[in-house]
FIDREN-728706 format. One record per residue (C-alpha): residue number from 1; x, y, z; residue in one letter. Coordinates in steps of 0.1 Angstrom, whole numbers. Last residue first. Layout:
N
(NUM; (X; Y; Z); 'a')
...
***
This chain:
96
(96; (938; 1082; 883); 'x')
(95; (954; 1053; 906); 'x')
(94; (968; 1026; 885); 'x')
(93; (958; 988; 897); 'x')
(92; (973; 962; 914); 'x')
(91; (965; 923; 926); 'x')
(90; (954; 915; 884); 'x')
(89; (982; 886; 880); 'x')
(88; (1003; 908; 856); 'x')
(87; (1001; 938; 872); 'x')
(86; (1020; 918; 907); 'x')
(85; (1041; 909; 881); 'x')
(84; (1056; 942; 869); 'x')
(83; (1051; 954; 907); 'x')
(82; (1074; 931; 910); 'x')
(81; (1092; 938; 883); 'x')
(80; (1097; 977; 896); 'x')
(79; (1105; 961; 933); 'x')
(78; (1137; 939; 919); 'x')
(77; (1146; 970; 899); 'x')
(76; (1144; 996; 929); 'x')
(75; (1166; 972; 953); 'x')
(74; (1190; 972; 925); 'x')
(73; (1192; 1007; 917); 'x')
(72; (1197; 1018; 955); 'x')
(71; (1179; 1019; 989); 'x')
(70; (1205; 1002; 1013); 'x')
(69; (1180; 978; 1033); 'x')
(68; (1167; 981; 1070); 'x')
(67; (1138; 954; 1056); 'x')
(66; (1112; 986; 1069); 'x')
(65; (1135; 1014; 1059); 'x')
(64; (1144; 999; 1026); 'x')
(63; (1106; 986; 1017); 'x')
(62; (1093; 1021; 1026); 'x')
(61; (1123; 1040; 1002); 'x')
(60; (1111; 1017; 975); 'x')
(59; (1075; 1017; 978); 'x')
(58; (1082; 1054; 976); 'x')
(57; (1101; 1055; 944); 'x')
(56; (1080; 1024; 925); 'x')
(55; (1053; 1050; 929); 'x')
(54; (1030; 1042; 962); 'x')
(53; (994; 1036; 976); 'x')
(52; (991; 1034; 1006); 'x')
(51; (972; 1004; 1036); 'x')
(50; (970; 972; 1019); 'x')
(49; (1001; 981; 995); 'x')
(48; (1022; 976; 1029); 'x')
(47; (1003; 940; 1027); 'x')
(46; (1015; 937; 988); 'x')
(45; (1051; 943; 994); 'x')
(44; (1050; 918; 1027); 'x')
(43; (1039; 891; 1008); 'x')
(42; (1066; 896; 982); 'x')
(41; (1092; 893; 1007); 'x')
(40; (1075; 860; 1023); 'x')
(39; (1076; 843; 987); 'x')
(38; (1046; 839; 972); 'x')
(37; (1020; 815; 960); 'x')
(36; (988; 830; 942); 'x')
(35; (954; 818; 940); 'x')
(34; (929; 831; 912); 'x')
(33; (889; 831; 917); 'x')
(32; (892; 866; 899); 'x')
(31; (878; 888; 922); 'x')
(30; (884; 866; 954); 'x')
(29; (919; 873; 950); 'x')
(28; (936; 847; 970); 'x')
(27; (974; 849; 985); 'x')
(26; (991; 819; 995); 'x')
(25; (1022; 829; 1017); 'x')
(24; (1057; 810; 1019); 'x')
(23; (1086; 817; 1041); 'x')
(22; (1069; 802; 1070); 'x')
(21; (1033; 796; 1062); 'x')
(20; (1014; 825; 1054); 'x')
(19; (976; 829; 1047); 'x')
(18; (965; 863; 1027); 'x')
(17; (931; 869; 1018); 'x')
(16; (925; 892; 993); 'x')
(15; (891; 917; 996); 'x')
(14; (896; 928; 962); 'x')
(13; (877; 957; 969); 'x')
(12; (898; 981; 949); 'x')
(11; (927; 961; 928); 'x')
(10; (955; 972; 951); 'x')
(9; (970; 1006; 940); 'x')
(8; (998; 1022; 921); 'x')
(7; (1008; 1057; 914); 'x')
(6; (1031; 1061; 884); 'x')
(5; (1059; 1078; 880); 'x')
(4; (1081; 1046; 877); 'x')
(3; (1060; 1029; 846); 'x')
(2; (1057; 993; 849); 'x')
(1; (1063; 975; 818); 'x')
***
């Protein structure tokens, strides 16, 4: 389970490529060979990854301001198992 404090990264040099097609993105890791089908939401987590890294807290407030959402409990939890997943698949990393 992801753990709120922490700071969390893209794999370093991962080097994914990212193709979207409507509401639907593919998203390949050229680390692990492994392609990835996303929703458009979830696309859009991982690219602002691309450029900070954040604590589920911060990727929260930056997903709020840039969907114009209200940045509460529920937004937080739908993010914190995201990140959950994104773990799973080897896209993220901890920062030390």
């Amino acid at each position: 389970m992801i753990d709120k404090t922490q700071t969390w990264q893209l794999v370093k040099n991962a080097g994914l490529l990212i193709e979207r097609f409507g509401t639907e993105a593919i998203v390949y890791n050229p680390l692990s060979g492994e392609t990835h089908q996303m929703n458009d939401f979830s696309v859009s987590v991982l690219e602002q990854m691309l450029e900070k890294h954040f604590t589920v807290n911060s990727l929260t407030g930056e997903v709020c301001s840039s969907f114009e959402l209200e940045n509460n409990t529920e937004i937080k939890n739908i993010l914190t198992q995201l990140l959950n997943n994104f773990d799973q698949i080897g896209l993220i990393e901890p920062c030390y």
